[in-house]
N, C-alpha and C positions, 0 to 999 in steps of 0.2 A: 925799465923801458918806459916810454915817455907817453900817456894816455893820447889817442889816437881820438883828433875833431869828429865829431859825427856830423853827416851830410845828410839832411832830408830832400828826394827827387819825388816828384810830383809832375803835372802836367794838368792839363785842360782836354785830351783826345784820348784818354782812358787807357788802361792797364797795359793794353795787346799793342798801344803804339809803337812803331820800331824806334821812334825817334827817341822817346822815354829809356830804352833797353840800352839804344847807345850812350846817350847821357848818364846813366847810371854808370856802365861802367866805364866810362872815362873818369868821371869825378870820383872812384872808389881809389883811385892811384892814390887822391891827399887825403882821406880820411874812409869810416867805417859806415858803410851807407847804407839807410832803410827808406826802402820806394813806399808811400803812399799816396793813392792816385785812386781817381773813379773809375767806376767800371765800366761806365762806358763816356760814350763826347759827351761834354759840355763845353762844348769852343763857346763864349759870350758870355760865360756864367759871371764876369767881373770875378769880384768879393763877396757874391751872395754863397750863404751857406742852405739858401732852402726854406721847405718847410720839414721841420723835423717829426710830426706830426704826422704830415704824408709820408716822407721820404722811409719813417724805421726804422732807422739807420744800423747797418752789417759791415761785417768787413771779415773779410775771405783771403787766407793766405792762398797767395802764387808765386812762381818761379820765376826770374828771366834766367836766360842761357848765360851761361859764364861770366855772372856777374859776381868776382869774387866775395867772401868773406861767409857769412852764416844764412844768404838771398834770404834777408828779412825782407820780405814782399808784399804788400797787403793792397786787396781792394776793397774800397768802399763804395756802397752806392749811393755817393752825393758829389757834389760839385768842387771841386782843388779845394779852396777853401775850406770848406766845410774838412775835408783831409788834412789842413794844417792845424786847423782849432782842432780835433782830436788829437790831435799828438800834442798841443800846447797843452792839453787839458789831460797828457796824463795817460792817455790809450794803450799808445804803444811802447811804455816804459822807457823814452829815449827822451834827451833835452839837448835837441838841434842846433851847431855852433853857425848853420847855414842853411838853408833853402834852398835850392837849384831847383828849377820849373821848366818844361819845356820835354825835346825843343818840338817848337809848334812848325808844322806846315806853314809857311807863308808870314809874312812879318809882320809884327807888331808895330806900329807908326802909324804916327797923326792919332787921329781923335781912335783909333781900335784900343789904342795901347788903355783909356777907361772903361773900357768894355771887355777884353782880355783874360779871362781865366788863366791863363798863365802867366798876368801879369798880378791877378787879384788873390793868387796863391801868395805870393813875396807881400804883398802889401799886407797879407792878414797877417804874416810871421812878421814881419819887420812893426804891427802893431803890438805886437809880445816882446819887442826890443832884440828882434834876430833879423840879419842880414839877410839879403837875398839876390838871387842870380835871375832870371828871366831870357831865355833864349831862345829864337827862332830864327829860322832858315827861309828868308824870303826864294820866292819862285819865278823871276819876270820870264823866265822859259817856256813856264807849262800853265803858267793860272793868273786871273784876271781879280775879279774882288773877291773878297772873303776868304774862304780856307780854301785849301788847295785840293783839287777834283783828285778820285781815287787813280785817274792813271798819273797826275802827276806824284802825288806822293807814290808812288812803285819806283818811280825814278831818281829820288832822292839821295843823293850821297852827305850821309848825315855826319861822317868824319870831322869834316870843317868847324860844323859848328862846334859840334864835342869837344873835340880838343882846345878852341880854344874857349868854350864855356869851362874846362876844366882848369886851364891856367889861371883865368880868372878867378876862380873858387879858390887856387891855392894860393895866391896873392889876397885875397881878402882873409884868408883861414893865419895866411902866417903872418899878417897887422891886423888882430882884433880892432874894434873901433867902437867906442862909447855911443856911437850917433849913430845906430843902423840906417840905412837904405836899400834904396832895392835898384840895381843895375841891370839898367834893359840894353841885352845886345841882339841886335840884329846883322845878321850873316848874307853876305852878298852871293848869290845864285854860281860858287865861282868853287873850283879845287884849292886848296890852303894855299897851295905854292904861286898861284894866280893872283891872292890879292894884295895889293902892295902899297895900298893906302886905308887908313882909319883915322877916325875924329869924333872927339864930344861932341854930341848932337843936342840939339834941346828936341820937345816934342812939338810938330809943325801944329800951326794954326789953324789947318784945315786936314782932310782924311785926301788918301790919291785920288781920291777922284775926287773932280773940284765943285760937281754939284751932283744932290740927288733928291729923287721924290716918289715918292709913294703914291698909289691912283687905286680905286676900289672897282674894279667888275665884277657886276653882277654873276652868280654862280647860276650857269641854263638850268632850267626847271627849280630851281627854289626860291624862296619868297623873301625878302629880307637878310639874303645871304649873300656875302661877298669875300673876292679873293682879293688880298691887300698886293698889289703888282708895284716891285720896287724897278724903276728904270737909274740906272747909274749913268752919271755924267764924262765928260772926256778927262784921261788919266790929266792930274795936276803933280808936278814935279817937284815943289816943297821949296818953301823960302831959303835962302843960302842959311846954312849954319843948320838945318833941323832934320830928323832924322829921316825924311819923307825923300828931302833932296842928296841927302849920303847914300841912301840905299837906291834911288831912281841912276847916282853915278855909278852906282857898283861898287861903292866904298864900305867897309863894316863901318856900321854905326855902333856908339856906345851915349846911353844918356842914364844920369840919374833921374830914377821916378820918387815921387815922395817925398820923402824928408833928404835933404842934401847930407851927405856924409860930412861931417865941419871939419874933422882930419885934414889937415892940406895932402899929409903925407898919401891918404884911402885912393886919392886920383892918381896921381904917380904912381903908386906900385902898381894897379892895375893899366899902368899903361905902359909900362917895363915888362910887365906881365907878357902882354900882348905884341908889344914889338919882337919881343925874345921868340912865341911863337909865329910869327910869322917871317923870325927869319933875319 
């Protein structure tokens, strides 16, 4: 019998996310999956691992529900990254033919996608020469900047993304590729059978909203203390072709982050991949 890819799932919104539990077990269909993820949010974290120092770092086996195989689960309390360089280095006795991260509330695009725990999990394995998947579910439904407020995530039908983050994992798994990267999809606020258009995206020049600033008020009764008050600008819809303006159409986006895959063939199969799922 023919050894079975091992898939590492991780995230940036900690162990208990639903979004993490569905991911996992979608991409357990193409290979043997072990979750490590923090134990609790660090939505922003990038590619920082911390300070190790403070942090002490632990990791606490957990369950998800019907996540087939031997539910290798573990939490750490540090930031995705920090959760991938521990299994790079050895931790969790496993050598990852893949990455899957996600999926995140709310989408990755524009200038987020550098600040992204979910996006800075793939970056730190694809620095060890392993691919990676990076997935989130934008919301134009229920949420305006940043992550998505706790009633919209209650609302979330996470299927979409799943599935097709998991076709994409098995189109990368079955063309290994000498040149890792890391492919960031973003999923349009839409049921699978609704969407009917996707496109390589690059990463927009600017973040959705087209301007912002920071102002400091004074904190009443204290002396030298201030609250840093961010005001966000009017939404901006993204230059043609980039991933700000795919996802503003309702289109799924797909962009390589990092190092570009050199493979001609890496972009075509995931995009066979993907038509196939959707039909």
């Amino acid at each position: 019998m023919a050894t079975r890819p091992h898939i590492l799932v991780t995230n940036d919104d900690g162990i208990d996310s639903l979004g993490l539990h569905a991911l996992a077990r979608a991409v357990a269909e193409f290979g043997d999956v072990t979750v490590v993820a923090p134990d609790q949010e660090f939505s922003g974290a990038g590619a920082a691992i911390g300070s190790l120092f403070d942090i002490k770092p632990q990791a606490h086996r957990r369950q998800i529900p019907d996540l087939p195989g031997e539910n290798n689960v573990w939490a750490v309390n540090g930031p995705p990254a920090l959760c991938v360089m521990f299994v790079r280095m050895g931790a969790f006795d496993i050598s990852p033919d893949l990455i899957v991260s996600g999926i995140n509330p709310g989408a990755n695009i524009g200038r987020s996608v550098y600040h992204s725990g979910t996006v800075g999990a793939c970056l730190t394995g694809r620095n060890a020469g392993v691919p990676g998947i990076a997935v989130s579910q934008a919301l134009q439904k229920w949420s305006t900047n940043g992550q998505a407020w706790h009633e919209a995530i209650a609302r979330i039908d996470w299927s979409t993304a799943a599935t097709l983050a998991a076709q994409a994992a098995k189109a990368l798994l079955d063309n290994p590729t000498t040149s890792p990267g890391v492919l960031n999809i973003n999923v349009p606020d839409k049921p699978l059978h609704e969407i009917d258009t996707w496109s390589w995206t690059h990463v927009a020049e600017h973040p959705p909203s087209d301007e912002t600033a920071a102002q400091l008020e004074a904190v009443p009764g204290h002396t030298n203390s201030y609250d840093v008050k961010i005001k966000w600008g009017n939404k901006w819809n993204g230059e043609e072709g980039s991933d700000v303006h795919a996802i503003h159409q309702g289109q799924l986006s797909l962009s390589w982050i990092g190092k570009l895959l050199a493979e001609p063939d890496a972009g075509s199969t995931v995009a066979a991949a993907i038509d196939q799922a959707l039909g």
